[in-house]
N, C-alpha and C positions, 0 to 999 in steps of 0.2 A: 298199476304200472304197465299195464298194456300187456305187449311182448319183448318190451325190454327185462336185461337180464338184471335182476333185484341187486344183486353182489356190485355190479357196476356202476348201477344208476344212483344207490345210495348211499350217504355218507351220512353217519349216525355222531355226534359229539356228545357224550353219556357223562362220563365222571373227569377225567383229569386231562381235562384240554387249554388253548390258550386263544383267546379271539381272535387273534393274530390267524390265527391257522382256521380258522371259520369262515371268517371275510377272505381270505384267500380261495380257501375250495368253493367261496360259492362265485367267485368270478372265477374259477376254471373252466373253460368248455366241458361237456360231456364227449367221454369217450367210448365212441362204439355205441349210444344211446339218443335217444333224441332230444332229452332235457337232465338234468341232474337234480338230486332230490336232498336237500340239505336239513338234516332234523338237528334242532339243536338242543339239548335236555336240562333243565334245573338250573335256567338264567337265574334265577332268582338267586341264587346262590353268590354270584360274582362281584364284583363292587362298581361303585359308578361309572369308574375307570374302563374296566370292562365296557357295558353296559352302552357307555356312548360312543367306543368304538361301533358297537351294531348300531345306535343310529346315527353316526355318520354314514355307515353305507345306504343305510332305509333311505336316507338325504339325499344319495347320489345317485339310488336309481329310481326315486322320486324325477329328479333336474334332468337327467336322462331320457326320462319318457317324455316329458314336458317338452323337452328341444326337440325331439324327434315329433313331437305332433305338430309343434308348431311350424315343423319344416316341413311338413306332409311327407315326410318316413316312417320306415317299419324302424321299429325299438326290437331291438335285438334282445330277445330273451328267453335266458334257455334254463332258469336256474329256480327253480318251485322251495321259497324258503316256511320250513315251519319250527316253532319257538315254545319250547313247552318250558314256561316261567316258575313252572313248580307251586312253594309255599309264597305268603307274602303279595304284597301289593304291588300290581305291576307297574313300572315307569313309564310315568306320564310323557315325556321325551319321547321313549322308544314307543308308548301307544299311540303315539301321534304320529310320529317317523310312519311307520306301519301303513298306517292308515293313508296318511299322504301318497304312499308309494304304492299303492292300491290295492293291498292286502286287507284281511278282516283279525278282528280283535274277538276272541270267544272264551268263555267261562265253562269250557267241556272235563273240566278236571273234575276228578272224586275224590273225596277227602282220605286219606291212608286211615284216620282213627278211626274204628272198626265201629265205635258211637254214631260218630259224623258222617260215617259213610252207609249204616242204616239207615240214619234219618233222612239222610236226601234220597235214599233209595223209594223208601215209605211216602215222601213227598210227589215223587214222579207217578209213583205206582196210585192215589189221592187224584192225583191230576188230572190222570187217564181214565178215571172212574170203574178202575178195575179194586177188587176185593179178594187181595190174597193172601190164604192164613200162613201161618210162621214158617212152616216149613216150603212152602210155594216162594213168598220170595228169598227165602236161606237160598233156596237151589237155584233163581234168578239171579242173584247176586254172585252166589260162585260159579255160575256155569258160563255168564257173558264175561268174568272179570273186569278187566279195563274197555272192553267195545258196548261201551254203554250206550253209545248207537241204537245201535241194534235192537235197543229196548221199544223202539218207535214202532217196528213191523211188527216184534211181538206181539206188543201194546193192540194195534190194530185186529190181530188174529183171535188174542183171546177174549176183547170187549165183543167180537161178530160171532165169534163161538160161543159166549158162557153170558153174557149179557152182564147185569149187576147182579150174580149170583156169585158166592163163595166160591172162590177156585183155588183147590189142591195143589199138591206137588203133584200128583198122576194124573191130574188133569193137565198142566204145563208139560210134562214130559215130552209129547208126541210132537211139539211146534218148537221146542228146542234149536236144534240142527247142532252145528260146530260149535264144539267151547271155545269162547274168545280168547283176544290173545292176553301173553304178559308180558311185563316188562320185565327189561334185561336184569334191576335190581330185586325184583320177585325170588328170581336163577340164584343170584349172588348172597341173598340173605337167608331164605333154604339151607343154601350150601355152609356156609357158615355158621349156621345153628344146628347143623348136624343133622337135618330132617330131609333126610333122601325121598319119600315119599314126594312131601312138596318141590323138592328141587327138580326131581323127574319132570311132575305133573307140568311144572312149570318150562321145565325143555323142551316137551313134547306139545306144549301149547304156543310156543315163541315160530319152531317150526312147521307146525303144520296151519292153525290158526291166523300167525302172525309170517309168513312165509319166509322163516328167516332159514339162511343156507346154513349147515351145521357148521361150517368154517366162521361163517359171520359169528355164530355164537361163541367156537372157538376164540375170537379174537377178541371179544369181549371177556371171557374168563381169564384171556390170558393180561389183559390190562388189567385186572383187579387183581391179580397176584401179582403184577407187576409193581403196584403201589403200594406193594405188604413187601415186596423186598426192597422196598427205598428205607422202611423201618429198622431194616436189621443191621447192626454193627451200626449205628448211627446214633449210640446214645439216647435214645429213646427211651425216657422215664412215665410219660405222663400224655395224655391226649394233648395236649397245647404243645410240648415237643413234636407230635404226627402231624398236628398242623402244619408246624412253621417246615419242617421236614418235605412236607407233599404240597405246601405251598396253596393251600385250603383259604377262603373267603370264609367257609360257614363250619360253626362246630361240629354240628351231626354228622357230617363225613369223613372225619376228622377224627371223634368218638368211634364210629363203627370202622376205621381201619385200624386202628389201636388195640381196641377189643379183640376184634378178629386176630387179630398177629400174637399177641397175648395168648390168647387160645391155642393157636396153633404153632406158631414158633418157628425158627428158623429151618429142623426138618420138617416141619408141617408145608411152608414152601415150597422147599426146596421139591420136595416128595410132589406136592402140584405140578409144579413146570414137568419132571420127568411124566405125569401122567399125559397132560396137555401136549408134551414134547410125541407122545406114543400116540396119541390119538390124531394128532394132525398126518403123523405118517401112515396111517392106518385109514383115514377118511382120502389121501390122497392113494389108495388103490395097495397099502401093505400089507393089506388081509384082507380074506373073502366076506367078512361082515357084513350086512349092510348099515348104512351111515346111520340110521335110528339106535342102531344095538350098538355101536360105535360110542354115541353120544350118551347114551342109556348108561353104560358101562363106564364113563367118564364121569359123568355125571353122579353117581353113586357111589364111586369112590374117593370123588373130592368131598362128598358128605360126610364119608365116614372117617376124613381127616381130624378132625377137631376131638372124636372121641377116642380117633385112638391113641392122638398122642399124650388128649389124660391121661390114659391108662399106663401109659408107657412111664410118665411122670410120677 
């Protein structure tokens, strides 16, 4: 992103959005920036409906650019859109809108099943004619997480260093560099299963890895608690009540706010917001902390929600 500022330029759409409001902010200008960065997460999730509002806009600024060539004008464009489709086959419609519009269509996803996502590990690692025992790529795998990128410069260092010989975990060590980054539901499922180690690891990989502002991440914990309090006092018996409730296309998200609210409960909430309410004041200059021990601190105590309020039950 250059020297523009990260917080400004981007607009992240993760869990409980509405396309309405996607097609809007990507025809917003940027402000204070030189383009706007629009990431839109788990289309796949949404229904047709959805789906062809995005490619009516792919359509418009396909026709856009087209009348501006054929006039010999510059095409005004300030808006860099990217589409992570999740599970499931992507629409043909919208892969072609895309494409028209002169964007690229890519298969950079890794599969979440812990199977599925060795095996295409094993496969890349086959390709590159590199030979690395179990524990070499264990630590390949969790040490890029999601910047599977990356794996291409590796790939290159340690075929020119080791050749087709057996390569170790102490052998990889030294070409390493930064753990990749995570994603924001890494943060959120962590926290929710009570596993503060991972939840950290995964905050302090979002910001430093994945250059997210500790406010950014803020705002995203604070929208997942936000859709655990649309459950409360709402009659909410059963996952397909949390659906119709949060207004869900797909079960799994649906399931996993359920569960979670189950768990934790209405002071398990409530007790969130007061954390998140304390930390946003405290990252905006209300203690001498700095922002990592801030976040550290937040972060570890929303883990340790779920088990306390078993206890407490």
């Amino acid at each position: 992103m250059g020297n523009n500022d990260r917080s400004l330029m981007l607009e992240e759409f993760i869990d409980d959005y509405v396309m309405s409001g996607v097609t809007e902010a990507a025809q917003t200008p940027p402000f204070f920036t030189e383009r706007r960065v629009i990431a839109v997460r788990r289309m796949g999730a949404f229904s047709a409906e959805d789906v062809e509002a995005l490619v009516s806009y792919a359509i418009g600024v396909a026709v856009a650019a087209k009348a501006a060539a054929d006039n010999k004008e510059d095409f005004v464009d300030f808006t860099d859109f990217v589409i992570e489709w999740g599970s499931g086959r992507v629409s043909d419609p919208l892969r072609k809108a895309i494409i028209e519009a002169g964007g690229q269509v890519q298969n950079a996803s890794l599969s979440t099943q812990s199977d599925a996502r060795r095996s295409w590990w094993e496969s890349e690692v086959e390709a590159r004619g590199l030979d690395l025992d179990h524990r070499a790529l264990v630590l390949v795998i969790e040490w890029l997480g999601e910047d599977a990128a990356r794996f291409d410069g590796l790939s290159e260092i340690l075929r020119a260093t080791y050749g087709p010989k057996k390569i170790t975990a102490d052998m990889v060590k030294p070409f390493l560099g930064q753990r990749g980054d995570a994603l924001p539901w890494d943060l959120t499922d962590s926290i929710d299963k009570g596993n503060a180690t991972e939840a950290l690891r995964a905050a302090r990989r979002m910001m430093q890895a994945g250059d997210r502002h500790p406010l950014q991440i803020l705002a995203q914990l604070h929208n997942h608690y936000a859709r655990l309090a649309k459950l409360d006092d709402r009659g909410v018996e059963s996952w397909t009540d949390a659906k119709a409730v949060l207004g869900l296309k797909s079960d799994f998200p649906a399931k996993k706010a359920y569960n979670t609210f189950r768990t934790i409960g209405h002071d398990g909430v409530r007790r969130a917001f007061e954390l998140l309410s304390r930390a946003d004041s405290d990252l905006r200059g209300g203690t001498g902390l700095e922002e990592d021990v801030v976040m550290d601190v937040l972060v570890a105590r929303l883990a340790r929600l779920a088990p306390a309020v078993s206890r407490r039950r």
